[in-house]
C-alpha positions as CSV (number, residue, x, y, z in Angstrom):
1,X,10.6,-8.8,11.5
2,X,8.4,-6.3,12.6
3,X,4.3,-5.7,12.1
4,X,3.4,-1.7,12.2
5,X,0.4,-0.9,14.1
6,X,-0.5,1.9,11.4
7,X,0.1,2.0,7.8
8,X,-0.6,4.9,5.0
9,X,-1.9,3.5,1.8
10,X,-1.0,5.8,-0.6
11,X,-2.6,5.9,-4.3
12,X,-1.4,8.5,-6.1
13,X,-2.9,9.7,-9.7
14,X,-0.2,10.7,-12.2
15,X,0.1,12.1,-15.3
16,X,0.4,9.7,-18.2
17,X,3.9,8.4,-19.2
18,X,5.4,9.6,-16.2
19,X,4.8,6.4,-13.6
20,X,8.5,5.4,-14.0
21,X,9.6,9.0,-14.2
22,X,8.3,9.0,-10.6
23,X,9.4,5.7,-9.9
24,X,12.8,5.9,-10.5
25,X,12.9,9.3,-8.7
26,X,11.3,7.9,-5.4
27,X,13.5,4.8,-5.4
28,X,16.3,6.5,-5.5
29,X,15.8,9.7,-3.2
30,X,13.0,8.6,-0.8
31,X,13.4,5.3,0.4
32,X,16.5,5.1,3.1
33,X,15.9,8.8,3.3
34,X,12.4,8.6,5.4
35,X,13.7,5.1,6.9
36,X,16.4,7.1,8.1
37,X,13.8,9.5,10.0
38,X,12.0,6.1,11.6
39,X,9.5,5.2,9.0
40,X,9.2,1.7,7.3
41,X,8.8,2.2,3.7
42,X,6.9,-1.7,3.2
43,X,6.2,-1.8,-0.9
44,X,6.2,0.3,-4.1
45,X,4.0,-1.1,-6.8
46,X,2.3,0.0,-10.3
47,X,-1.2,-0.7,-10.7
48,X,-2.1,-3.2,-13.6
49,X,-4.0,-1.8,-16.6
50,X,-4.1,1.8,-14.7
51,X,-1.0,3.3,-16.1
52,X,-2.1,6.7,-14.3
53,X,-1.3,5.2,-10.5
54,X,1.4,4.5,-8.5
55,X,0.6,3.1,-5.0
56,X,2.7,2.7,-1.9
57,X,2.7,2.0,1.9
58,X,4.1,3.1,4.6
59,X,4.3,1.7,8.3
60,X,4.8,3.7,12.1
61,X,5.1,1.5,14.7
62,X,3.0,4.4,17.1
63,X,1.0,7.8,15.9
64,X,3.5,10.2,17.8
65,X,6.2,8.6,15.9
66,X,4.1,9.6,12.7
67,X,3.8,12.9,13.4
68,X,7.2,13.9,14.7
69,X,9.1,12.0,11.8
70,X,7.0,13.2,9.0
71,X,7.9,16.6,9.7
72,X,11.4,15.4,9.9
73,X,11.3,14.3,6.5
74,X,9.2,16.8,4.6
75,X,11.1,19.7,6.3
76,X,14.7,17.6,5.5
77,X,16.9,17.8,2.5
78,X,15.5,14.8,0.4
79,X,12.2,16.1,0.1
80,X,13.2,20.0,-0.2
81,X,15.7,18.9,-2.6
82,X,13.6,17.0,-4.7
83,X,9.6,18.0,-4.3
84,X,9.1,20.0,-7.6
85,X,10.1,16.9,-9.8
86,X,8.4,14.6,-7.8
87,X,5.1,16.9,-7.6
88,X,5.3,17.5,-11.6
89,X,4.4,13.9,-11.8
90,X,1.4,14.2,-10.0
91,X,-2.3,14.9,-10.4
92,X,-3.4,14.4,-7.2
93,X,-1.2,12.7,-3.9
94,X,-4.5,12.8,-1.4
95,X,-5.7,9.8,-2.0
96,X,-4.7,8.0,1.4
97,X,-5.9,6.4,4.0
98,X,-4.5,5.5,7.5
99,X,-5.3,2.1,8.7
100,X,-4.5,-0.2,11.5
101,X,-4.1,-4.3,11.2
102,X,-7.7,-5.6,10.9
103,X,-5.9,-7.8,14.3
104,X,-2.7,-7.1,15.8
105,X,-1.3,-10.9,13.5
106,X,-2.5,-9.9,10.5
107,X,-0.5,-6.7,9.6
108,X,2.4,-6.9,6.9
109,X,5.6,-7.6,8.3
110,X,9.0,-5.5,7.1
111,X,11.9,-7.2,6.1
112,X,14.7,-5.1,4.1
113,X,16.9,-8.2,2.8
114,X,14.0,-8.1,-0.1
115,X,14.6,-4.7,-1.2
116,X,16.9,-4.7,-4.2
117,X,19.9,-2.1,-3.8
118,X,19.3,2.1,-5.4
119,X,19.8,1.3,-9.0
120,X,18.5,-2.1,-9.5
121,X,16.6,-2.9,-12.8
122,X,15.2,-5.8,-12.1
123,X,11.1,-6.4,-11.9
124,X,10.6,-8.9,-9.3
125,X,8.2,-11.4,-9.1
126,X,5.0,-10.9,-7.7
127,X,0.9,-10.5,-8.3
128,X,-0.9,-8.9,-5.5
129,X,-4.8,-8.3,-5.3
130,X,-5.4,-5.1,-3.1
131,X,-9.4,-4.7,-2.2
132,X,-11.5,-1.8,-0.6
133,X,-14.6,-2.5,0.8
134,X,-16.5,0.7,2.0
135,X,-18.5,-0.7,5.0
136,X,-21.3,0.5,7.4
137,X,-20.4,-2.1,10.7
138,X,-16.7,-2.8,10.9
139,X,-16.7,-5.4,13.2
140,X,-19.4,-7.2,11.2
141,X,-17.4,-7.4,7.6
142,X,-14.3,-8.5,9.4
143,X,-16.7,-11.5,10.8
144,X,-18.3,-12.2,7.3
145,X,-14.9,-11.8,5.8
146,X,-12.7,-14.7,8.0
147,X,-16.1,-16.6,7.3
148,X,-16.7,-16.2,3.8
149,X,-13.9,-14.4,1.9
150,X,-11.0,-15.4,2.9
151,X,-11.9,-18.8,2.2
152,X,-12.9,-18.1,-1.2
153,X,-9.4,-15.9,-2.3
154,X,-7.5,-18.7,-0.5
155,X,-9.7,-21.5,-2.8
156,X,-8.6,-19.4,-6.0
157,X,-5.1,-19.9,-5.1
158,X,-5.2,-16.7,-3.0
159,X,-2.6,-16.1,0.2
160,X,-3.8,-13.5,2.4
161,X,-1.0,-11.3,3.7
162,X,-2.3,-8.6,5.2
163,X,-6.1,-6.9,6.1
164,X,-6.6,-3.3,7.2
165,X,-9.4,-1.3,8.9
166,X,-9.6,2.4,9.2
167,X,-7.7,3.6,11.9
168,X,-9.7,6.3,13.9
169,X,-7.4,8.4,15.5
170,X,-6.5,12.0,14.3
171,X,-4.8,13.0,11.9
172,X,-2.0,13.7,13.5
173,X,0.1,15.7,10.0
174,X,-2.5,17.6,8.4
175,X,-0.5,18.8,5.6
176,X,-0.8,15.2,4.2
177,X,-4.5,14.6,4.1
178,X,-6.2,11.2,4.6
179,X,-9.5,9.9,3.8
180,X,-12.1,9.5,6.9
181,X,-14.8,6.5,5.3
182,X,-14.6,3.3,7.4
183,X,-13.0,0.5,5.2
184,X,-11.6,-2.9,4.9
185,X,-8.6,-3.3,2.9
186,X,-7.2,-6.7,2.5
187,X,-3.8,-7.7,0.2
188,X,-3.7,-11.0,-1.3
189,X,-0.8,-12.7,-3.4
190,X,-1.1,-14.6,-6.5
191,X,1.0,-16.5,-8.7
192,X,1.8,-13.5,-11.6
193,X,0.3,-16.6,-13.8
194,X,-3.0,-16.2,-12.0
195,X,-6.0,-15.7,-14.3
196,X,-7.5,-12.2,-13.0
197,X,-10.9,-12.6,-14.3
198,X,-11.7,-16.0,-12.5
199,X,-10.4,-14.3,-9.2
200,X,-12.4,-11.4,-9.8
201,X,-15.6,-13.5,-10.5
202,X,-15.0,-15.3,-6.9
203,X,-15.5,-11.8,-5.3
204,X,-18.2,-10.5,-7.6
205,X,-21.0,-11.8,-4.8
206,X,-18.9,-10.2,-2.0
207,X,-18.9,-6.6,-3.6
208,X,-20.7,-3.5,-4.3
209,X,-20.8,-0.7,-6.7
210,X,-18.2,1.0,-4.1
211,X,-16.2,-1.8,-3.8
212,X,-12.3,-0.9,-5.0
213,X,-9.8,-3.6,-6.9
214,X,-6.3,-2.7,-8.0
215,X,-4.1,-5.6,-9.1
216,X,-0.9,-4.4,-8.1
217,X,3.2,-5.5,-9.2
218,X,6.1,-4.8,-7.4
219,X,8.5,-1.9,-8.3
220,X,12.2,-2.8,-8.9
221,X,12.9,-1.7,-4.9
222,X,10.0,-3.0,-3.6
223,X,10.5,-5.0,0.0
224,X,7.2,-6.4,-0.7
225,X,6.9,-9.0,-3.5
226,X,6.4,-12.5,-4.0
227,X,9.5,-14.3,-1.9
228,X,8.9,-11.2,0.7
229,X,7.0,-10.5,3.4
């Protein structure tokens, strides 16, 4: 299995009642298609209680890679062929950021035998925690977080499987915007039991008014989910 060195986290604002409209759309049209083109599409999810988002990554294993196959894709046949439905979905697509492992071990890992086949109906199994933190001193928070955080998700039944920093270099496909604030982003699974407000209690001291959570559930083709990597 492989770790990307940079990975788009995607949160995309839709309009209401069309989520699975947009799902069903992407999981069927856009997955092998940009994998084709040498992207790693790693997980699809919907966002608990937020009925307006759909969020997604995807992983390069270099920045010239990014750049070169992204054109590929958005100039091929699957996008051209299918852009206006998938944009009618859509409020706003900008809300991205390009990040690197927070260290080169603690990236998520891509493993396809967990993505169901192009027409599977099946939900499966799996509760994961994504967190932003907006922060001033990068090298600092990732200190305070092995110290203090981590420890704390991992108490409340928490397993860390992936943390993020910005990634600094340039934009290298400008039609696709991505944010520039310097963040932490970590992703943490839970048991789907898990009771959300007691987890969200344990990070209360840890965060600010910036602070982002999004509970997150894997779509039916996500490769990331609970048995996955």
């Amino acid at each position: 299995m492989t770790s990307y060195p940079f990975v788009e986290y995607r949160r995309y604002t839709l309009h209401l009642g069309r989520r699975d409209e947009l799902i069903t759309l992407f999981e069927r049209e856009f997955v092998e298609t940009q994998e084709a083109e040498g992207m790693t599409l790693l997980g699809q999810f919907r966002v608990l209680d937020r009925p307006e988002l759909f969020v997604w990554l995807r992983g390069f294993p270099d920045m010239a890679t990014r750049g070169d196959r992204l054109g590929a894709f958005y100039g091929g046949p699957a996008w051209k062929s299918n852009r206006d439905a998938a944009n009618a979905t859509m409020i706003d697509s900008d809300d991205v950021f390009l990040l690197r492992p927070a260290a080169p071990q603690f990236g998520f890992t891509h493993d396809v035998r967990g993505r169901a086949p192009i027409g599977s109906e099946t939900v499966p199994a799996g509760l994961f925690l994504a967190v932003t933190w907006f922060v001033a001193d990068t090298v600092a928070f990732v200190t305070s977080f092995e110290r203090s955080i981590a420890p704390a998700l991992r108490a409340a039944g928490g397993q860390l499987r992936a943390t993020y920093v910005r990634a600094h270099e340039e934009n290298n496909f400008p039609a696709l915007p991505v944010r520039e604030e310097n963040v932490f982003v970590c992703f943490v699974a839970f048991d789907p039991g898990a009771s959300r407000p007691a987890i969200e209690a344990v990070l209360a001291p840890h965060c600010d008014a910036r602070t982002e959570l999004l509970w997150l559930t894997p779509t039916e083709r996500s490769a990331l989910h609970l048995n996955g990597e």
